[in-house]
C-alpha positions in Angstrom: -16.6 3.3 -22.2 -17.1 6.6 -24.0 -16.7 9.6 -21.8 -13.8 11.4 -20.6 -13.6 9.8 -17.4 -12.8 6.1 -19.5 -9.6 7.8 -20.4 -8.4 8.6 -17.1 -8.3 4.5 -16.7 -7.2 3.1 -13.8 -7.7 6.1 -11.6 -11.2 6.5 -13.0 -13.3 3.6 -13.6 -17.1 3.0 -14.3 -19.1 0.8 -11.8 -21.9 -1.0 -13.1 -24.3 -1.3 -9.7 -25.9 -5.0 -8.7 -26.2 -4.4 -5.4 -27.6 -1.4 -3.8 -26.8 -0.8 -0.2 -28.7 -1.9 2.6 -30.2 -5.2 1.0 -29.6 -9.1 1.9 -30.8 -9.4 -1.7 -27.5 -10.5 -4.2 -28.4 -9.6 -7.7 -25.5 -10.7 -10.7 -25.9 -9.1 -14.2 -26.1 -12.4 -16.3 -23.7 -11.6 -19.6 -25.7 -14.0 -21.8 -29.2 -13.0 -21.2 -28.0 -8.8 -20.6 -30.1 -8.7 -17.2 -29.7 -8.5 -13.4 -30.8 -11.9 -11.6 -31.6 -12.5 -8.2 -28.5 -14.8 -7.1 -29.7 -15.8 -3.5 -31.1 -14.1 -0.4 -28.6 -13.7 2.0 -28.8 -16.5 4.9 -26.8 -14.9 7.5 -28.3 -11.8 9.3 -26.1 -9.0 7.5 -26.7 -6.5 4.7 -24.6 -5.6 2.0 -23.5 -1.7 4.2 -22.5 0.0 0.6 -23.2 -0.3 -2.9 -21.5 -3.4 -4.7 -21.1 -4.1 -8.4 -18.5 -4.5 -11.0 -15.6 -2.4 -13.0 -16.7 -2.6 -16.5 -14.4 -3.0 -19.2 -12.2 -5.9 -17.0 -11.8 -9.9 -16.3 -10.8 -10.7 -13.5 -9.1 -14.2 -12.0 -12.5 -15.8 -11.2 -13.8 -15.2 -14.7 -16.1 -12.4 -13.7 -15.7 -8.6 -13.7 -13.3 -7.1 -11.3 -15.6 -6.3 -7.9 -16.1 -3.3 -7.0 -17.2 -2.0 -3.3 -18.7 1.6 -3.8 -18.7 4.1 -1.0 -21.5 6.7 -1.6 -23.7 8.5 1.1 -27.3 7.5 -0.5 -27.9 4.0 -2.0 -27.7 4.0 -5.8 -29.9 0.8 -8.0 -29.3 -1.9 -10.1 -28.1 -1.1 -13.2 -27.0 2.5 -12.0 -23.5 2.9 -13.9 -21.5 5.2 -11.4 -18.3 7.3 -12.3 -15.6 6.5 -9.6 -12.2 6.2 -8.2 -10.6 3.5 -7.1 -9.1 4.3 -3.5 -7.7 0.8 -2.5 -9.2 -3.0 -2.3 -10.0 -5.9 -0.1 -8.0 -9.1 -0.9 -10.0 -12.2 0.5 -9.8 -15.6 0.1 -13.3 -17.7 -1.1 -14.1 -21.3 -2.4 -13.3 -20.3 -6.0 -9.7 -18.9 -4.6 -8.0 -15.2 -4.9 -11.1 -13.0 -4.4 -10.1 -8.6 -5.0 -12.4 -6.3 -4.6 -11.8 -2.9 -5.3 -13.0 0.2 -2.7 -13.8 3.3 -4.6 -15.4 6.4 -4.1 -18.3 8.3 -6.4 -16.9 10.8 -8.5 -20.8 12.8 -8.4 -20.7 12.6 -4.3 -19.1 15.7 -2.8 -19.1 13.8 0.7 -16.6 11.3 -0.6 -14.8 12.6 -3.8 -12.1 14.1 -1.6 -11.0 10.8 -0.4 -7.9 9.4 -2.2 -6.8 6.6 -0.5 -7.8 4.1 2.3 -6.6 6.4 5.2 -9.1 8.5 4.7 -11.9 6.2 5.0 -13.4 6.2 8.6 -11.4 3.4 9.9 -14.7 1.7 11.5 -16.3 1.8 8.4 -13.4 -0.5 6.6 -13.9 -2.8 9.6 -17.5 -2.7 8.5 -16.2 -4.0 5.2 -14.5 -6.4 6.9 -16.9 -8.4 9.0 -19.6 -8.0 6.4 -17.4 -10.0 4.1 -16.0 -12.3 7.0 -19.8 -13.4 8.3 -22.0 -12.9 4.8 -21.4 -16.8 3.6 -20.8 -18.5 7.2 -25.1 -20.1 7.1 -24.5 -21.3 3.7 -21.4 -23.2 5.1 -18.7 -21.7 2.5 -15.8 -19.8 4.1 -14.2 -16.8 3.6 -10.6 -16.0 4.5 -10.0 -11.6 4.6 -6.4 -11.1 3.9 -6.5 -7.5 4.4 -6.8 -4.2 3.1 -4.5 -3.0 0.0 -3.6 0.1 -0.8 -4.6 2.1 -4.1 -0.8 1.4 -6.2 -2.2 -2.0 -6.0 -5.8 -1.9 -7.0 -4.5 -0.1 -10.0 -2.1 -2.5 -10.6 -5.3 -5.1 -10.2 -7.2 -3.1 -12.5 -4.7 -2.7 -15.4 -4.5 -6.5 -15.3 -8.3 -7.6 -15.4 -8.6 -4.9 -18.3 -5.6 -6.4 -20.2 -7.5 -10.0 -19.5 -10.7 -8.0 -20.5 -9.2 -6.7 -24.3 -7.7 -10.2 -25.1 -11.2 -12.0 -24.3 -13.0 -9.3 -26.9 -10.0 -9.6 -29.0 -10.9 -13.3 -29.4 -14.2 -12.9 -29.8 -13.5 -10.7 -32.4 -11.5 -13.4 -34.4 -13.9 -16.1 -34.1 -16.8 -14.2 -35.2 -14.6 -13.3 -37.9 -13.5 -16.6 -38.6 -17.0 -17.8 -38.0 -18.0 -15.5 -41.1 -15.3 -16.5 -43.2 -16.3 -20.0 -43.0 -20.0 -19.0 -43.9 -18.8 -17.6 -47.4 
């Protein structure tokens, strides 16, 4: 991250888009290949209702980047990188286990940059949240367990963890390139 904002991290954190809002299409950035895939169609009649992507710079329990629900007035795209602040998070159950996805607001959108924390979300729309999450897998026959909404102390506390898991994973890259060239000389 190079920006003023990356300093600010937890309270600030860059959100790398895969899924725009208002699609049934799941896209997943593929690390290897450095492109955005089309994962599945969803089968159940919902749409993702806001923008949904990933916290860059973190690792989260599942091995991916820590997921991140953005709430912005006009869709964004794939790819878009969005400035934003985390406001709270969405701790679910899935078939892979512990599933936390952090709720944040754009930074650029004056409609939502006053909001600081989950009470100050429209209450329906966090239902929204909810039953998209609780109804999006049910016609692929996996299951999906929503524990409940957290408040922002704990999707920083989230954050600084998958970014601590993030720095060792790069720090060990690092080394084994390294060793990987010592060995070559």
């Amino acid at each position: 991250m190079t920006s003023l904002h990356a300093a600010a991290f937890p309270r600030e954190v860059e959100i790398v888009v895969e899924i725009p809002r208002g699609t049934r299409n799941k896209y997943e950035y593929d690390e290897e290949s450095h492109v955005f895939r089309l994962d599945r169609v969803l089968s159940s009649a919902v749409f993702y209702n806001f923008d949904y992507g990933f916290i860059s710079g973190t690792r989260a329990l599942d091995g991916d980047h820590t997921d991140a629900l953005l709430v912005i007035d006009e869709p964004t795209f794939t790819g878009c990188r969005v400035w934003a602040r985390p406001i709270g998070g969405l701790e679910m159950r899935d078939e892979k286990g512990f599933d936390f996805k952090v709720l944040c607001v754009a930074i650029a959108d004056p409609h939502q940059a006053h909001i600081e924390s989950l009470d100050q979300v429209r209450p329906h729309r966090l239902i929204e949240i909810e039953n998209f999450f609780a109804t999006y897998k049910l016609l692929e026959s996996k299951e999906t367990e929503i524990v409940g909404w957290r408040p922002v102390e704990r999707a920083l506390e989230v954050l600084a963890a998958d970014r601590v898991a993030w720095e060792r994973e790069v720090a060990a890259a690092v080394e084994a390139a390294e060793a990987d060239e010592d060995g070559r000389c």
